[in-house]
Structures are given as structure tokens and as C-alpha cells.
VMD Tcl script that draws the C-alpha trace (Angstrom):
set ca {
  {88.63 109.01 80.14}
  {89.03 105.21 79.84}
  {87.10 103.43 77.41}
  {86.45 99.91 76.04}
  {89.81 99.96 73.81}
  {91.85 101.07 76.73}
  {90.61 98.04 78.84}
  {91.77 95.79 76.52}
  {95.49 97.17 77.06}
  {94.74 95.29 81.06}
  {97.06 92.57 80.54}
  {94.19 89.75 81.77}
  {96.62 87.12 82.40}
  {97.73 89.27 85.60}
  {95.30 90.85 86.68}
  {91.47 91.06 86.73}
  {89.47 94.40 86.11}
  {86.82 94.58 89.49}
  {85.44 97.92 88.69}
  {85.29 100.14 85.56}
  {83.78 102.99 84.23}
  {84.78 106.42 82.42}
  {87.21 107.78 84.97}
  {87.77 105.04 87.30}
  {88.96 101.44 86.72}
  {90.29 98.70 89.85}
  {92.18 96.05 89.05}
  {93.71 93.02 91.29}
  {96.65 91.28 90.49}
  {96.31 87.58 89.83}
  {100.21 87.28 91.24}
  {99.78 89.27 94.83}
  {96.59 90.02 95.38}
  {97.40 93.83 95.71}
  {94.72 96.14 94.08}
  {95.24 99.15 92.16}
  {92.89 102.04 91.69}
  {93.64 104.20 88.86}
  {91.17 107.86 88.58}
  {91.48 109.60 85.51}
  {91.09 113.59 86.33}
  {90.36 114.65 82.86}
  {93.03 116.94 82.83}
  {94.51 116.80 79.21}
  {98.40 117.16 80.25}
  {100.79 114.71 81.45}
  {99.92 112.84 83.96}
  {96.04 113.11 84.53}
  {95.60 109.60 85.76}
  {96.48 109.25 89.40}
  {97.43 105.96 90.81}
  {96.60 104.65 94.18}
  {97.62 100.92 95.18}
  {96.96 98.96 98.24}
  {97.99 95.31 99.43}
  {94.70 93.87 100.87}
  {91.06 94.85 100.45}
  {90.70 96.17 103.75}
  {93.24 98.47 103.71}
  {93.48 101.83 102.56}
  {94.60 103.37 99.47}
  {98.03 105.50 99.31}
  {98.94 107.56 96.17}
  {101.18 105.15 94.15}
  {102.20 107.91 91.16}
  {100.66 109.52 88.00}
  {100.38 108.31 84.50}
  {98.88 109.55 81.48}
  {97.35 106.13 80.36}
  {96.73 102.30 80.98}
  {99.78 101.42 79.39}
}
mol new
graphics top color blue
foreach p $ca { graphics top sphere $p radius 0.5 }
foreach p [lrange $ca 0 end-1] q [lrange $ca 1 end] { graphics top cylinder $p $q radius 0.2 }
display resetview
């Protein structure tokens, strides 16, 4: 789950948080304008954040990797 302490680790020279909440957060970058969605699933192994990235606002999301935090 992402919380208020994780947020800060959202490097806010590059990019700007749109959307947050427990398990999702959006971000832009300031730099390309390319958005990135990042869904945490809860699961507690390695990995339970899945990434999804796309270049312009109207366009859809594609699966971009997995992580297991905001850093």
C-alpha cells in the first residue's frame, strides 16, 4: 500500500503526482510528459507493484514492469 511517507520518495522536481491513493498513484514527468501508473496488488512478495506507462494522455496504458516500491 502507498502511503504519505512513500510519496515523499516522488522525486517532485521531475515529476508531478496527478492521482494518489492506497494502491494507486499517477505521476507525469515534468521532462516528457509521459505518465506512469503504478497499482500496488497487495501481494507481500517481490514485485507487487505493477507498472504501466504511457506517452500521452490519450493513449493507453501498456505494462511497463514490476517493482516492489516507489523507489
Amino acid at each position: 500500500m502507498f502511503d504519505s511517507e512513500q510519496l515523499k520518495w516522488v522525486d517532485s522536481v521531475y515529476f508531478n503526482i496527478t492521482m494518489a491513493d492506497d494502491t494507486d498513484v499517477t505521476i507525469k514527468s515534468r521532462n516528457t510528459g509521459h505518465y506512469w501508473y503504478l497499482h500496488c496488488t497487495e501481494d507481500p512478495t517481490e514485485g507487487a507493484c505493477v507498472i504501466f506507462h504511457k506517452h500521452r494522455f490519450s493513449h493507453p496504458y501498456h505494462k511497463h514492469g514490476r517493482g516492489n516500491s516507489l523507489r
